[in-house]
N, C-alpha and C positions, 0 to 999 in steps of 0.2 A: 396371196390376198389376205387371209389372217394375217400373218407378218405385217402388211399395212395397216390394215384395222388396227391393231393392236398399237402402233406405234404412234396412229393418230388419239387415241386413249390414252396414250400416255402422255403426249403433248400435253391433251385437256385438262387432265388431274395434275401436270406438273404448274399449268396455269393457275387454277384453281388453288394449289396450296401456296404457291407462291404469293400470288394475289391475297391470303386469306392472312400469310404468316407476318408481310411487310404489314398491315392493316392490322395485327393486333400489337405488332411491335409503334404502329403509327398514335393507337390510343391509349397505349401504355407512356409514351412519350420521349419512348426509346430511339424514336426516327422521324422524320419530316410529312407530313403527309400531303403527298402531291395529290397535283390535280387529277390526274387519273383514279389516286386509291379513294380519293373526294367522293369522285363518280361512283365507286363501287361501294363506298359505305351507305351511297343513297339509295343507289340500286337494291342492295341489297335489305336496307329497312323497309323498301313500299313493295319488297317480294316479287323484286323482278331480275334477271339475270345480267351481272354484269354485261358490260361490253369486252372486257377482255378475256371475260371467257368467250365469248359468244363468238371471238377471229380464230380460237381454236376448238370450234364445237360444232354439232352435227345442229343443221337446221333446229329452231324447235321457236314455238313461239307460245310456250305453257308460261304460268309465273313459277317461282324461283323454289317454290317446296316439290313440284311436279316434276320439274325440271331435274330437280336432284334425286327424285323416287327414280327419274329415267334413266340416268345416268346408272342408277347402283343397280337397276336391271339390266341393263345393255353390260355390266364389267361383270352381274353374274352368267349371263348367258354367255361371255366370250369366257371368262374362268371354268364353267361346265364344261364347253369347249374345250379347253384345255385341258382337264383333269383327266377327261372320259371317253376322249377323241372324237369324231367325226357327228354329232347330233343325227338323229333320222328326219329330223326337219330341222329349217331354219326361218328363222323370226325373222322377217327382210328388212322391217322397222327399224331393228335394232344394229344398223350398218350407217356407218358413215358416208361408203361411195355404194349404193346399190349394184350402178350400174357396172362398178368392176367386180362384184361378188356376179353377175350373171353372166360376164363376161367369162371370169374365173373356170364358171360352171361348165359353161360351153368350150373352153379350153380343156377340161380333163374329157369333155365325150370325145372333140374332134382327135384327141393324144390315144384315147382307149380304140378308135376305130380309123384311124393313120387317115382321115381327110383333113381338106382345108377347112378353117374356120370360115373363111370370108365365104364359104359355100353353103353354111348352116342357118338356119335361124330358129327361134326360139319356139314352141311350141307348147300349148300349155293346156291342162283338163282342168276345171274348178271340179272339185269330189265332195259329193252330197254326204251332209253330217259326220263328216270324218274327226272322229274326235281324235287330237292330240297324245293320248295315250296308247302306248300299246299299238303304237305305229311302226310296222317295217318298212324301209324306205326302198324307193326304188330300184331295179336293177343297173337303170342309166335312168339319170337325171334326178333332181332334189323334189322334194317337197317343202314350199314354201308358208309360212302364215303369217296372218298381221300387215296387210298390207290394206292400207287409208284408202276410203273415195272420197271425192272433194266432187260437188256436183250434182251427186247423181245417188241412188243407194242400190242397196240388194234387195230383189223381190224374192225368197224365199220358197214362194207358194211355183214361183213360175220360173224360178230356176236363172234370170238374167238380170243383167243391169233396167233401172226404173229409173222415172223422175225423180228426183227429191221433193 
């Protein structure tokens, strides 16, 4: 699952500088500038995210400064990852395919206690003011954070999902 992640971040960053290096070779007048890199020199002046990155990019619909604070978070949290091994939580935001990082998850319980997966399903506590630090992680199963409501929000006082 890393392995994917990872490869789909490289795709993005390999678009990204490609798109970025044709485009200064375009206004130096070293190269032609197509109609696509057209698009991206516009895109990019009124602070919005090209399109060609956006066929090789994780949903997102911030403008184009946010957009790239997102991106150097998501490559440090998979870099941590890498340096330091296994995180004691993980950031769900910060995934391209969620759904195969949960997958993932529930693939090493059902490997650690020899059932079927298609037998499993997910099951989950929300943990009152667990801060982020100084967290040990589960025996089985992740702890997750940063994950959007669209909707609806958090009542705090009363512990569940509320109006918005």
């Amino acid at each position: 699952m890393l392995t994917q992640e990872l490869g789909r971040f490289n795709g993005l960053i390999k678009a990204i500088k490609s798109s970025l290096r044709e485009l200064k070779k375009a206004i130096k007048g070293e190269a032609l500038l197509s109609s696509d890199l057209e698009e991206t020199l516009k895109l990019l002046t009124i602070n919005a995210i090209p399109q060609q990155w956006l066929k090789h990019s994780f949903v997102s619909m911030k403008p184009l400064g946010s957009y790239v604070k997102d991106v150097i978070n998501r490559l440090e949290f998979f870099q941590n990852w890498l340096d330091n091994s296994i995180p004691d939580y993980f950031w769900i935001n910060k995934f391209f395919f969620v759904h195969g990082f949960l997958t993932g998850a529930r693939q090493n319980y059902a490997r650690k206690y020899t059932i079927p997966i298609d037998t499993m399903d997910i099951e989950f506590k929300i943990l009152r003011d667990q801060s982020t630090e100084n967290i040990t992680p589960p025996e089985d199963g992740i702890f997750c954070c940063g994950m959007y409501m669209e909707g609806f929000r958090w009542d705090h006082e009363l512990f569940q999902l509320a109006e918005s």
